[in-house]
C-alpha positions in Angstrom: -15.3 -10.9 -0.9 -17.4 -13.2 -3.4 -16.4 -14.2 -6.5 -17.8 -12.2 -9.3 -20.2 -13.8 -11.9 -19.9 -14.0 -14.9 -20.1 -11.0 -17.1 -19.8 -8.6 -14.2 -17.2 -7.0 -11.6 -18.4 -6.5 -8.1 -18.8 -3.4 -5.9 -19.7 -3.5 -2.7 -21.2 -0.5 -0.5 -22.3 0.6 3.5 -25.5 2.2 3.2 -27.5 4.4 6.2 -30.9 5.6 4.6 -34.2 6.3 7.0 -35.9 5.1 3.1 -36.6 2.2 1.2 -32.6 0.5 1.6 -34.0 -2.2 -1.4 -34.9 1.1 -3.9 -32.0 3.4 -2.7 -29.8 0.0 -3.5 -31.7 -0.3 -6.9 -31.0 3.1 -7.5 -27.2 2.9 -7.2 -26.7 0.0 -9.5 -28.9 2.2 -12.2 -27.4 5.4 -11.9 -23.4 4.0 -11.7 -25.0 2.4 -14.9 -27.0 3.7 -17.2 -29.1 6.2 -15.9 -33.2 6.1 -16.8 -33.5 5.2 -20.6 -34.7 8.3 -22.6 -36.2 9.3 -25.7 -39.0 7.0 -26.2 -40.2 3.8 -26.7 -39.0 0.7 -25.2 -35.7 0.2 -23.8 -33.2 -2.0 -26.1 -32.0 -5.3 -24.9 -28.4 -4.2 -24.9 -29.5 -1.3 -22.9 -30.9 -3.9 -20.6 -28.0 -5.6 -20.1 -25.8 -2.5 -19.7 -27.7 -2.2 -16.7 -26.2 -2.6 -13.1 -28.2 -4.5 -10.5 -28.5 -5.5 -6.9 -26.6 -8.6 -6.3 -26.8 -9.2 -2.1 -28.3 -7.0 0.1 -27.8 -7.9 3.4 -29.2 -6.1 6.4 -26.8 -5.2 9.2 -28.5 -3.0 11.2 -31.5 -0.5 11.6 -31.1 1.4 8.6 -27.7 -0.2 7.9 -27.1 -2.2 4.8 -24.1 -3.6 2.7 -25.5 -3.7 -1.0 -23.4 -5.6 -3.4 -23.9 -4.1 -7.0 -23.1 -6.3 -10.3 -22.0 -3.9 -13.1 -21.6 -5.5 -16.3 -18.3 -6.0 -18.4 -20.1 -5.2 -21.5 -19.6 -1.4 -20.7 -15.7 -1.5 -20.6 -13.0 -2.6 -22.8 -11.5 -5.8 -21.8 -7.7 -4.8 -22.2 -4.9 -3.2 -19.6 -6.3 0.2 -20.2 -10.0 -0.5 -18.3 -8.9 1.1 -14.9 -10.5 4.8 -15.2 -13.5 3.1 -17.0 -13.5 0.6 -14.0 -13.5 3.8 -11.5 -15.8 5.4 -12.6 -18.5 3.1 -12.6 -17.9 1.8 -8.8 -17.3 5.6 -7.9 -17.5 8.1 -10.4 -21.2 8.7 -11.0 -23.7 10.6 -8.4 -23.3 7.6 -5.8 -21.9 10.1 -2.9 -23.2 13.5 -4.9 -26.9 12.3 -4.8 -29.3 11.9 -1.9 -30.0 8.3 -2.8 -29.1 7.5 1.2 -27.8 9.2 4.2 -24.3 7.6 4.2 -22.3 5.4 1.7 -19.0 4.1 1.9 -17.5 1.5 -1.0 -16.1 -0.8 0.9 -14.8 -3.5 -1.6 -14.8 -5.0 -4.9 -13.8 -8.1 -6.7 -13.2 -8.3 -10.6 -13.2 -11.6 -12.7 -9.9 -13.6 -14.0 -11.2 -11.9 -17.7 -10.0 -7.9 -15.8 -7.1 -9.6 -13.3 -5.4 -11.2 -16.2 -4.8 -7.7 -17.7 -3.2 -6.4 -15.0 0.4 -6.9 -14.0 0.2 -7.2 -10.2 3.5 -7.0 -7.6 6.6 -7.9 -9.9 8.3 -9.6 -6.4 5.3 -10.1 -3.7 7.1 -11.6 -0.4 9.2 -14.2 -1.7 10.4 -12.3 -4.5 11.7 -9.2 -2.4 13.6 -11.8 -0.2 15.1 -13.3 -2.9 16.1 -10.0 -4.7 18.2 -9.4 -1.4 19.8 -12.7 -0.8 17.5 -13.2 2.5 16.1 -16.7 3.6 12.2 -17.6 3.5 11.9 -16.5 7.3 14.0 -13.5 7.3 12.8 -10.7 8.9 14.0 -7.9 6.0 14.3 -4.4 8.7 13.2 -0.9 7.2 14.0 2.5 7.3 13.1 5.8 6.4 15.8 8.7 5.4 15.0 11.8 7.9 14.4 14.6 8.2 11.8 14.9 5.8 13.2 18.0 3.8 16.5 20.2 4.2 19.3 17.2 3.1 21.6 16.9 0.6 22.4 14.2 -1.8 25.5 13.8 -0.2 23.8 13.8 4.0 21.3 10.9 2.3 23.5 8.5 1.3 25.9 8.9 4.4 22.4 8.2 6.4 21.7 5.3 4.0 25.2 4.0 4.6 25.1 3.7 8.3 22.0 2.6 8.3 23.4 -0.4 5.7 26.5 -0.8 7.6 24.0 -1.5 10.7 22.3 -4.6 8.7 19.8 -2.7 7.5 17.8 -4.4 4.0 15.2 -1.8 2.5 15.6 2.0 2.7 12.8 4.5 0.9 12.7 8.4 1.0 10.4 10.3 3.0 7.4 11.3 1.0 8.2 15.2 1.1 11.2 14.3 -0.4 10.9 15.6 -3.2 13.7 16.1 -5.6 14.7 19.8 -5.0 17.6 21.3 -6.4 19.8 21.4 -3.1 19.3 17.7 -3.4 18.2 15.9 -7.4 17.3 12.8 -8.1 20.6 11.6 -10.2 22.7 12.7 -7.5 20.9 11.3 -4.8 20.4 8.3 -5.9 24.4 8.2 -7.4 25.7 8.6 -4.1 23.2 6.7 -1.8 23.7 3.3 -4.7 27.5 4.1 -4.4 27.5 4.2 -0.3 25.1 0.8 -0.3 27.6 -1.2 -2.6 30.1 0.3 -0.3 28.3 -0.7 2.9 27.6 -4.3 1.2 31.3 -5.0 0.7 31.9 -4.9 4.0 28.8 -6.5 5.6 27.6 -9.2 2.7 23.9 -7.5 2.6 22.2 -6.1 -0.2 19.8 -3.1 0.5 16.7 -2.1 -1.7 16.7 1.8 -1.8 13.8 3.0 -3.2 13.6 7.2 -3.6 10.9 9.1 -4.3 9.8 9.9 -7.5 6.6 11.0 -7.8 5.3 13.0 -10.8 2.9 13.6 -13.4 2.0 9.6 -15.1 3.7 11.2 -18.5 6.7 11.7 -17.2 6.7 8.4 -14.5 8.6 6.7 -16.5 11.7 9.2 -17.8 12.1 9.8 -13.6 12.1 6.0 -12.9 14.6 5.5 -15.3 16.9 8.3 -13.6 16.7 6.6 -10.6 17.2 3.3 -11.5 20.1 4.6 -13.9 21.9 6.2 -11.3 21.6 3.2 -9.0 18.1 2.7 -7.3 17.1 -0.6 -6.1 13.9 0.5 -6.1 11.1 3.3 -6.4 8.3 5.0 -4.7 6.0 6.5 -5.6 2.3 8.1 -4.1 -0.2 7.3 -5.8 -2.9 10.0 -4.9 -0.2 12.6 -6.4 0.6 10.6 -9.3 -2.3 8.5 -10.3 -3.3 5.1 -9.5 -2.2 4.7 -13.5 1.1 5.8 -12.7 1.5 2.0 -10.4 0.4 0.3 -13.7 2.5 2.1 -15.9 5.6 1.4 -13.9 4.7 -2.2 -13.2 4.3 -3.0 -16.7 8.1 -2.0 -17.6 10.3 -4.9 -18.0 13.1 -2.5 -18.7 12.4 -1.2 -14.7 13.0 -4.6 -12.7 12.9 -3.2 -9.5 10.0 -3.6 -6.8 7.8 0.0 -6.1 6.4 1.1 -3.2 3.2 2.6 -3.2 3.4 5.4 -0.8 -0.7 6.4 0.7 -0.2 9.4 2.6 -4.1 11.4 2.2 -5.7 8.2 2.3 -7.1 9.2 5.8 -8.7 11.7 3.7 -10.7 9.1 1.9 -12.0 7.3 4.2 -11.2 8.3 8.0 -15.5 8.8 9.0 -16.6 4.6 9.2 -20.0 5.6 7.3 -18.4 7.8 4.3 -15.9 7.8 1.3 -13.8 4.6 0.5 -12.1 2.3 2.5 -8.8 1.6 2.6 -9.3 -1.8 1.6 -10.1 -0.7 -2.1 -7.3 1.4 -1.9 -4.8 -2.0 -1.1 -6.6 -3.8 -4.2 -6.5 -1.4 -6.5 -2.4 -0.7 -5.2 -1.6 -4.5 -5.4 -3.3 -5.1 -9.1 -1.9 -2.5 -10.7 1.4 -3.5 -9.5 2.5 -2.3 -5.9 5.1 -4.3 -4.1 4.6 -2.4 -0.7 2.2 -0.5 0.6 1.4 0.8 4.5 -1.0 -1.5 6.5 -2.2 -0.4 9.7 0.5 -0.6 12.6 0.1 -2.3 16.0 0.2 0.5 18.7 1.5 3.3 16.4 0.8 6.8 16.3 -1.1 7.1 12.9 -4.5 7.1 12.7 -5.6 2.8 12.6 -8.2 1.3 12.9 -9.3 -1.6 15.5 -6.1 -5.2 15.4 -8.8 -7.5 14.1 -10.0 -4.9 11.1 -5.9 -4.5 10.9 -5.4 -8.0 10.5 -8.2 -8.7 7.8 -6.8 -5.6 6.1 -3.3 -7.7 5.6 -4.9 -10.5 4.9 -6.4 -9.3 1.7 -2.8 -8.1 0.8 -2.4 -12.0 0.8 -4.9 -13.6 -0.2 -5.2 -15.3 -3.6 -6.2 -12.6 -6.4 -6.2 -14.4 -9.4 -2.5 -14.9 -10.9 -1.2 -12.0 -8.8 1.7 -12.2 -6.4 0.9 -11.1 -2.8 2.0 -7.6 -1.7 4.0 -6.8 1.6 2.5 -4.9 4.1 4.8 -2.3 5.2 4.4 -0.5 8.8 5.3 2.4 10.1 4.1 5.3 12.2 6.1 4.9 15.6 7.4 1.6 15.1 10.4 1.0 17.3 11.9 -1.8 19.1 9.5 -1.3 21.9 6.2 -2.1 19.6 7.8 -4.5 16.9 7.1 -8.1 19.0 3.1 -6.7 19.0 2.9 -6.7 15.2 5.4 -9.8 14.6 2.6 -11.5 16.9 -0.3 -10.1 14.9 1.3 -10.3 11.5 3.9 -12.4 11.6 7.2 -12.1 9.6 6.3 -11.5 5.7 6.2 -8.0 6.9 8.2 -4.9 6.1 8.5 -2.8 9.9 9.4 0.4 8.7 11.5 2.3 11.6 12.7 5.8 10.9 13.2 8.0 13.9 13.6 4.8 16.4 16.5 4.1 13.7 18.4 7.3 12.7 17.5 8.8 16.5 19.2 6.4 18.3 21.2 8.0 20.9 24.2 5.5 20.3 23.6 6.1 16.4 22.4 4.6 13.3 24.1 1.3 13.6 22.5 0.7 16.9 19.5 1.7 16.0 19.2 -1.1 13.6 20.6 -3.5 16.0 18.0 -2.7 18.4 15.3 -3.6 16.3 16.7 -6.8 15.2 17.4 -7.7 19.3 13.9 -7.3 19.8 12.9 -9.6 16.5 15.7 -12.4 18.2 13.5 -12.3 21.6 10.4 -12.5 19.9 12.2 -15.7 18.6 13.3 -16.9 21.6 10.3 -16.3 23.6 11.8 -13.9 25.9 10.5 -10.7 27.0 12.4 -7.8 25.5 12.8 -6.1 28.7 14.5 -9.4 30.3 16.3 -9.6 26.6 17.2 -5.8 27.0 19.1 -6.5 30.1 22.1 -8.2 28.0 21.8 -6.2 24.7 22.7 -2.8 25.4 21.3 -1.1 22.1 17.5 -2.3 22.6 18.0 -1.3 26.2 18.3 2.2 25.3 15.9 1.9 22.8 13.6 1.0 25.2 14.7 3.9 27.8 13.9 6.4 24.8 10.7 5.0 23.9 9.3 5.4 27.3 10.3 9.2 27.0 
């Protein structure tokens, strides 16, 4: 998107209306503004300039307009606490509760250097994750997710999260339903699972990033990061439609937390899933990688979660990339039926500053854990080598049964 100009941040919107798209755009930028002036008389100058107003509207269609809105930085503090103020002028008004149009759908934004520099942004970004592990500038750093979602002790996590180490694995996070229950608590878990990665890194020379899951109200973010990181943790997650797009910031911001966070986004469908309604996910990956997300879930090549088309894919991990002021770039993690059959699609359309996120193709492996890490990094060595993985299955037995069990 545009740079902003000065003195405003930028909001931009899809807009249906059968009316006047030039007035129903007008009306917007007024009413995530200031609303009509009341009371008489003329309206002040500052009043004036508290005012939002059309920046571009460009016609895409019958009816079918993006409208770019200039709000004005004059109505928010300029200091790290400007997010909810931010918010709610881009969304918080009566842009979808009024019939201003048939259909809106914010679609993206850009703020000045005045807003980024307040912000903390990704404490690692790409190179920095590497480097936290010990991995080289082209490594390929391999994912997994603990499984089942629910129903495991502390003590059945970390012997996962050891196998899966032993195996070469380099990142681990919780399931999102994990939740801390008392059959399995956070101290514990993350205890044992730190305790069976040193373990696993004695013997294999890797270090492992295990982020679990700690997810709570923004007040008390910090007193559960600390347990985990405490106890062990390499890292933390954390969803940020349960615990506030605040609770990202708040974390970020702690130098006595330097560990990289994942920004779990599971009900983000829920946003934006209808192409003519609610907010795409593109706002949701900036406002994710300013306030200080490491990782975050990009669409997947031929996964099972809802995605949309490879080329809107690829510009959405673009933007996790692209430069944003002084802010390191975030990794785009996938998952969602990734597998050593689908892996060489995204590592052509992506490349490898990626995080492929594997969990059941991993810990389901019908020769085990060990192999199920294996398999995926067979299929990343014959995307290397420019061999098909079917002709490179036929001398690696682990992808080859990964690849009999995908087909399933």
């Amino acid at each position: 998107m545009e740079k902003a100009p000065d003195g405003h941040f930028l909001a931009q919107y899809y807009l249906e209306t059968k009316g006047d798209m030039r007035a129903a755009a007008d009306k917007i930028a007024s009413e995530e503004t200031t609303g009509d002036w009341v009371g008489g008389g003329e309206p002040t100058d500052l009043f004036k300039r508290s005012r939002g107003e059309v920046h571009r509207l460009d016609d895409i269609g019958p009816g079918k307009a993006l409208a770019t809105i200039a709000y004005p930085l004059i109505n928010m503090p300029i200091d790290p606490y400007f997010v909810p103020s931010f918010w709610l002028f881009m969304t918080g008004g009566p842009l979808f509760e009024r019939m201003f149009v048939d259909s809106v759908r914010m679609v993206d934004f850009a703020l000045p250097d005045a807003l980024l520099r307040q912000l903390p942004g990704p404490k690692f970004g790409m190179k920095g994750c590497r480097d936290f592990i010990g991995a080289g500038p082209d490594d390929l750093i391999i994912a997994t997710i603990v499984k089942p979602c629910a129903g495991l002790t502390a003590q059945e996590v970390a012997d996962k999260c050891r196998e899966a180490a032993l195996g070469g694995i380099e990142f681990i996070k919780d399931d999102e339903k994990m939740s801390n229950p008392d059959y399995c608590p956070l101290a514990e878990k993350a205890r044992l699972v730190s305790q069976a990665l040193r373990e696993a890194e004695r013997e294999t020379g890797r270090k492992v990033i295990y982020c679990p899951h700690i997810s709570t109200r923004p007040d008390h973010i910090v007193d559960t990061a600390r347990i985990a990181v405490d106890n062990g943790a390499s890292g933390l997650m954390l969803n940020c439609f349960a615990a506030g797009f605040s609770a990202i910031q708040i974390l970020a911001e702690r130098d006595d937390l330097p560990v990289p966070i994942y920004v779990h986004t599971g009900g983000r469908t829920a946003w934006g899933r209808f192409p003519s309604f609610g907010v795409d996910l593109k706002v949701v990956a900036r406002m994710v990688r300013m306030l200080g997300g490491d990782f975050m879930r990009a669409h997947m090549i031929d996964g099972y979660l809802i995605a949309d088309t490879p080329a809107r894919s690829v510009e959405l991990v673009n933007l996790f990339r692209e430069p944003m002021g002084k802010l390191r770039d975030m990794v785009p993690a996938l998952s969602g039926g990734l597998g050593a059959d689908n892996l060489v699609q995204n590592l052509e359309a992506y490349g490898v500053d990626i995080l492929p996120m594997a969990g059941g193709a991993i810990l389901g492996h019908p020769m085990g854990i060990r192999a199920g890490v294996l398999a995926l990094r067979q299929a990343a060595d014959a995307w290397r080598q420019s061999v098909p993985v079917e002709e490179y299955a036929k001398s690696h037995k682990e992808l080859a049964v990964a690849l009999k069990k995908a087909k399933k």
